[in-house]
VEXDREN-2710 file (C-alpha; in Angstrom, 1 decimal):
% VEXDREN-2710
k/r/px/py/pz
1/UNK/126.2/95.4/113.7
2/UNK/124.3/93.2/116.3
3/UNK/121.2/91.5/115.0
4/UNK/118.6/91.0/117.7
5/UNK/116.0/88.0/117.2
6/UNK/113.5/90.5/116.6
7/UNK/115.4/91.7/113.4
8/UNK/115.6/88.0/112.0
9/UNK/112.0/87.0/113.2
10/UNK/110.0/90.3/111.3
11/UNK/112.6/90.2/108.1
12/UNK/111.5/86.5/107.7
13/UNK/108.1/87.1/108.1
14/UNK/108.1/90.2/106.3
15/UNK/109.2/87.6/103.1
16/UNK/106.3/85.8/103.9
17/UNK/103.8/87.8/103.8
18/UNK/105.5/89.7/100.9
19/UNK/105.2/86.1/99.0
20/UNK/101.9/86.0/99.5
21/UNK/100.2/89.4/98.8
22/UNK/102.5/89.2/95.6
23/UNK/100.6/85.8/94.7
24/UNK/97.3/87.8/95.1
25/UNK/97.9/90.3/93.0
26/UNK/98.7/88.3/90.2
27/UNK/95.5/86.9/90.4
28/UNK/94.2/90.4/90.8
29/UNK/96.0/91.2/87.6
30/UNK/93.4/89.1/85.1
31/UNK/91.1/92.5/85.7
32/UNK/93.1/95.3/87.4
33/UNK/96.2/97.1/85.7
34/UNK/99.1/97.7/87.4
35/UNK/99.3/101.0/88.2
36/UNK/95.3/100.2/89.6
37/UNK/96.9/97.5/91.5
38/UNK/99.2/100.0/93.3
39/UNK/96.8/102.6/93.8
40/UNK/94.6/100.5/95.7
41/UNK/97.4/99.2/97.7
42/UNK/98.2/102.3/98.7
43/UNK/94.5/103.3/99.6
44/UNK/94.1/100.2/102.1
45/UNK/97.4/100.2/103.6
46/UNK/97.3/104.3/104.4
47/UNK/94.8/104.2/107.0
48/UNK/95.8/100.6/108.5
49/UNK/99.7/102.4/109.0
50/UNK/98.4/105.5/110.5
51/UNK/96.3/103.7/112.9
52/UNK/99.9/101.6/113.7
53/UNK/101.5/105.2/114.1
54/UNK/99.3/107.0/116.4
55/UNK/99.2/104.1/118.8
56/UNK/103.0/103.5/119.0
57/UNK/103.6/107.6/118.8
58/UNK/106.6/109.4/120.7
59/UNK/107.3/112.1/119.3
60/UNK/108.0/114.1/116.3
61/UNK/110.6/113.0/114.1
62/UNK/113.5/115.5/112.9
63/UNK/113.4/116.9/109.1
64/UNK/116.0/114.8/108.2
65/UNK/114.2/111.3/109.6
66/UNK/111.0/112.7/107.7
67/UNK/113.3/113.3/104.1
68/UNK/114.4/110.1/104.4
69/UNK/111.3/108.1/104.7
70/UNK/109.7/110.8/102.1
71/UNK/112.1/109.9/99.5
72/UNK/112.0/106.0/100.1
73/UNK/107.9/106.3/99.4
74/UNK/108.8/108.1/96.3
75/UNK/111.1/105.1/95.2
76/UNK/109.9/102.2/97.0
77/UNK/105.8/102.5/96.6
78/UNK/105.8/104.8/93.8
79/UNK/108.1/103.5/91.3
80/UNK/109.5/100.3/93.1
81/UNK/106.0/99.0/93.2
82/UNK/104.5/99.6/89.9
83/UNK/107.8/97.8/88.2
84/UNK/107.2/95.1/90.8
85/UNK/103.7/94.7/89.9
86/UNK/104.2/95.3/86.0
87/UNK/106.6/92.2/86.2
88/UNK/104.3/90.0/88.4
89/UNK/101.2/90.8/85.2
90/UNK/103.6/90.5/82.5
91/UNK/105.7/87.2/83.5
92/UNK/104.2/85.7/86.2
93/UNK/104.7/85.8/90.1
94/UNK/107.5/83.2/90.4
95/UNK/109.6/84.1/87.4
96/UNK/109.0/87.7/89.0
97/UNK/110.6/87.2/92.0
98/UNK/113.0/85.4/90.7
99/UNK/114.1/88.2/88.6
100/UNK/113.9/91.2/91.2
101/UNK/116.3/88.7/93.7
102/UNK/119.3/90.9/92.5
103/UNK/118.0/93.6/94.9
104/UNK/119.8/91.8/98.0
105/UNK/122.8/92.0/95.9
106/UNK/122.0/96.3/94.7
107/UNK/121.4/96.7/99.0
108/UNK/124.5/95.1/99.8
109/UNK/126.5/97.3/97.2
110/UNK/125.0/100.5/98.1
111/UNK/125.1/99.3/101.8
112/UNK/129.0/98.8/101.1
113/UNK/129.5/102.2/99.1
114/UNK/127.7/104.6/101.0
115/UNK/126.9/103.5/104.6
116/UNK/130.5/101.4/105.2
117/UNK/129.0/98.3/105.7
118/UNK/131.3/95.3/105.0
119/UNK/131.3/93.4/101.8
120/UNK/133.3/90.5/101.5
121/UNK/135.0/88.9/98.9
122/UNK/132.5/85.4/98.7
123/UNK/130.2/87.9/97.5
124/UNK/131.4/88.4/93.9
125/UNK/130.3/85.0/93.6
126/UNK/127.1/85.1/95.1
127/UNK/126.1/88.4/92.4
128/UNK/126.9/85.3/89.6
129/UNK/124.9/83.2/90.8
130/UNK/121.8/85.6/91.3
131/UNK/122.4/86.9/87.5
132/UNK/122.7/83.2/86.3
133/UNK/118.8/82.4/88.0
134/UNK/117.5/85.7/86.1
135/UNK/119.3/84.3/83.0
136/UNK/117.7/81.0/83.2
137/UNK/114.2/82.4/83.3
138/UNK/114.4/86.0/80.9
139/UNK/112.9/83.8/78.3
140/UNK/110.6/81.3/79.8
141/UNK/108.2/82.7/82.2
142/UNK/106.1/81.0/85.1
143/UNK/102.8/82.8/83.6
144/UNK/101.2/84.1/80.6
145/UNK/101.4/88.0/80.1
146/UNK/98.2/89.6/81.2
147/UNK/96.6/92.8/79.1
148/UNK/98.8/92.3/76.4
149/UNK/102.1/92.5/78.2
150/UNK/105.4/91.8/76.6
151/UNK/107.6/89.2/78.3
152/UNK/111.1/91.7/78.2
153/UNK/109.3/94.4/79.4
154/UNK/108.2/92.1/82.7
155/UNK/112.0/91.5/82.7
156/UNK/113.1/94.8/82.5
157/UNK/110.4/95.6/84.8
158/UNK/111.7/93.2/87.8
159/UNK/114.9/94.4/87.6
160/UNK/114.6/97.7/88.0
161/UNK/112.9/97.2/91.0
162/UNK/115.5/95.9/92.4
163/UNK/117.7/98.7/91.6
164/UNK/114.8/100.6/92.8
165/UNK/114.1/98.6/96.3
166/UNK/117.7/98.1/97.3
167/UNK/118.3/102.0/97.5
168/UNK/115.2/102.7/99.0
169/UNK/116.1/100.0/101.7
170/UNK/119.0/102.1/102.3
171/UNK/116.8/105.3/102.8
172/UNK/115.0/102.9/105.6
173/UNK/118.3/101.7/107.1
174/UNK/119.9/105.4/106.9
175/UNK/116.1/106.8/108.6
176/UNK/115.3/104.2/110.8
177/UNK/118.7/102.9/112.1
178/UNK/121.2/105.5/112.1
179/UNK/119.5/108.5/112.9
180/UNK/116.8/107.1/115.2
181/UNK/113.3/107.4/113.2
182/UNK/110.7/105.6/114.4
183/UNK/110.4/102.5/111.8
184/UNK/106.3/102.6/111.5
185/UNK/106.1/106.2/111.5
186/UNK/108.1/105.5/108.7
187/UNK/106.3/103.7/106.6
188/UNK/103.5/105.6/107.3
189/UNK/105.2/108.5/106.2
190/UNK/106.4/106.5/103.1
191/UNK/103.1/105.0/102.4
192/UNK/101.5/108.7/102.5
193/UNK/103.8/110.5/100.4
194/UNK/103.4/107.6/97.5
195/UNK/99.3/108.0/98.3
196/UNK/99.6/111.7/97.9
197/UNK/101.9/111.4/94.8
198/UNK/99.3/109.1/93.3
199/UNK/95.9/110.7/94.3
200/UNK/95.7/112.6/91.1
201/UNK/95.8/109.5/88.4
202/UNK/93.2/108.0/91.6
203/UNK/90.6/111.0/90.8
204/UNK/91.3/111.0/86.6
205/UNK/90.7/107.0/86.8
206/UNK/87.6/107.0/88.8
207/UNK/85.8/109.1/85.3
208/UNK/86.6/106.0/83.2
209/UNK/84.4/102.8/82.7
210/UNK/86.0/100.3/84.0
211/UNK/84.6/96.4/83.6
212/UNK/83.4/94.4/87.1
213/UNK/86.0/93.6/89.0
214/UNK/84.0/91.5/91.8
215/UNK/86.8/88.8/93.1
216/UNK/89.5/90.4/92.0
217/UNK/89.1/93.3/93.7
218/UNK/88.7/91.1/97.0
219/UNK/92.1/89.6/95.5
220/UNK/93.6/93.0/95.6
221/UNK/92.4/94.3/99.2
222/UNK/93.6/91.2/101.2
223/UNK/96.7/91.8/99.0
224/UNK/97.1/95.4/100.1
225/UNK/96.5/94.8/104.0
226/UNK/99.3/91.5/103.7
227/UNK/102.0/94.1/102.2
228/UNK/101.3/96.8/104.4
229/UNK/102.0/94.3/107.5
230/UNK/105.1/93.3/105.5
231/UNK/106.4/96.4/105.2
232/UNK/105.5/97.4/109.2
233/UNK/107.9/94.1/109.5
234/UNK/110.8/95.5/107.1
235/UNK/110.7/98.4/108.4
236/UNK/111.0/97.4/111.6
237/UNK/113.7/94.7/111.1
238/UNK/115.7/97.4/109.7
239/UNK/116.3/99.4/112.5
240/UNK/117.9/96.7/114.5
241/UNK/119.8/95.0/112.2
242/UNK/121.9/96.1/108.8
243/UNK/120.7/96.0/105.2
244/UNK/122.5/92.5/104.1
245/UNK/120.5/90.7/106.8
246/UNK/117.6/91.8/106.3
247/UNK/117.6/91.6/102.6
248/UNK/119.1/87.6/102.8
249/UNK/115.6/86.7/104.8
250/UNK/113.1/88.8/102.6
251/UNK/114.9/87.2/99.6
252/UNK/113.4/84.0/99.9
253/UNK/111.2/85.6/98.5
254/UNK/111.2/83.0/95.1
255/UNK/111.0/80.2/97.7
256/UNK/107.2/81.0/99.2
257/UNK/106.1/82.3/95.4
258/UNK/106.9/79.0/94.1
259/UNK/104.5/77.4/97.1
260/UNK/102.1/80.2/97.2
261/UNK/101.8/80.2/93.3
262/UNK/100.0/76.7/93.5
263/UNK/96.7/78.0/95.1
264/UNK/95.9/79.9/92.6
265/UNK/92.6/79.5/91.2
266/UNK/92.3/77.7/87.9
267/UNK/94.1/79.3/85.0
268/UNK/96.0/81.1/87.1
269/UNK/97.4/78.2/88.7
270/UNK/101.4/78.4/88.0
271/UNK/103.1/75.7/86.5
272/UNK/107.1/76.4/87.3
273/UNK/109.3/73.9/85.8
274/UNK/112.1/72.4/86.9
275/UNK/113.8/75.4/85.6
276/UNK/112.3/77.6/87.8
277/UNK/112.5/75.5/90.9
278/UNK/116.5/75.1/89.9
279/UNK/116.8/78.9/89.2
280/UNK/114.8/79.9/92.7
281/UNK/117.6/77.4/94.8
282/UNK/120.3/79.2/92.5
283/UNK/119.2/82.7/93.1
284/UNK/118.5/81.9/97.2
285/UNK/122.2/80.5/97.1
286/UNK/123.2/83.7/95.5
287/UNK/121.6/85.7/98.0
288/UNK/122.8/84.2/101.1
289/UNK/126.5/83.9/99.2
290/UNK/126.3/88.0/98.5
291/UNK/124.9/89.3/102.0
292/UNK/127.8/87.2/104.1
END
């Protein structure tokens, strides 16, 4: 399928700003849990995607557009995004997405099995190559487990987001490509259904005590606002161009946590080795290898 320059300029981007609001909320992590974490991103980014919607409306979407969208909320910024940020708290934001870099490699497959796109040979490789930079870092993350976190679970964590994400990128290809959905209605429509999926554990948690959260909670809302324009991006990068290209730009993903990593404040402050820098190169190689 033809790319347009649009496509590659907002999947890049969208890697970007993904880097970057994933760097926040691991310094957002020293007070908020993760499932706080994703509730909050979901209460910011709501309103700013709605806003997005109604000025770029036309027209009501058919049921199957909406389904589509629905059920990529439901994975993507329900489940997809509490793994995501369980791994980011429990082993650190570059170790994290080094491990959830397998999701290019889970899009392409799916992509391949149940949309037709093409999957080449040179691809087997590339999947070795991704599993080999998860292998290198399962056992030494980039930062110390927050609230008590265990470093397997962090694992486990990343990489079933990428199982998660890859077939929820396919919802967004299948809704926003193929049958003609409007790619920010989408995401509003995601962004919503995960909100209204979440509101209940929202109320229950607003009865506990909860200790000052002051900066952190600044951490978290720039965080939220810098995913939700990521997401506007993927979204809309999908609908003109097919899963593997996409998926090759966002991955770079280990590339801009390894640089964002470094402003952390303090304690925070990553300190990736050269096994981490060696296992991002490895897993971008991978990628690139398993979406040609």
């Amino acid at each position: 399928m033809y790319c347009s320059e649009l496509g590659y300029i907002t999947a890049f981007l969208a890697g970007l700003f993904f880097g970057l609001s994933e760097t926040l909320v691991r310094a957002a992590s020293v007070k908020l849990k993760p499932f706080q974490n994703l509730i909050i991103s979901l209460l910011v980014g709501t309103p700013i995607l709605w806003v997005a919607s109604l000025l770029t409306w036309n027209g009501i979407p058919s049921l199957k557009v909406v389904m589509s969208f629905v059920l990529a909320g439901i994975l993507n910024f329900v489940v997809g995004r509490y793994l995501l940020y369980l791994s980011i708290s429990y082993v650190g934001v570059t170790t994290a997405s080094i491990v959830t870099s397998p999701t290019v490699v889970f899009a392409s497959l799916f992509a391949w099995i149940l949309l037709g796109e093409t999957l080449t040979a040179i691809q087997v490789l590339g999947v070795f190559l991704v599993m080999i930079a998860v292998y290198l870092v399962h056992a030494e993350p980039s930062g110390i487990p927050l609230h008590g976190g265990k470093i397997y679970i962090g694992i486990i964590g990343g990489l079933g987001y990428a199982v998660v994400f890859s077939f929820a990128s396919l919802l967004v290809r299948f809704g926003a490509g193929y049958i003609g959905g409007n790619p920010i209605l989408g995401v509003t429509i995601s962004y919503t259904t995960a909100l209204v999926l979440t509101f209940p554990f929202l109320v229950k948690d607003i009865h506990r005590k909860t200790p000052y959260m002051g900066k952190m909670l600044h951490y978290m809302v720039i965080a939220s606002i810098i995913v939700t324009l990521g997401q506007l991006l993927r979204y809309i990068a999908f609908s003109t161009c097919n899963v593997a290209r996409v998926s090759v730009l966002i991955a770079l993903l280990p590339l801009h946590t390894l640089l964002f990593s470094q402003l952390l404040p303090g304690e925070l402050r990553e300190k990736p080795g050269l096994r981490h820098i060696a296992s991002a190169i490895i897993a971008i190689i991978g990628v690139v290898l398993a979406s040609s």
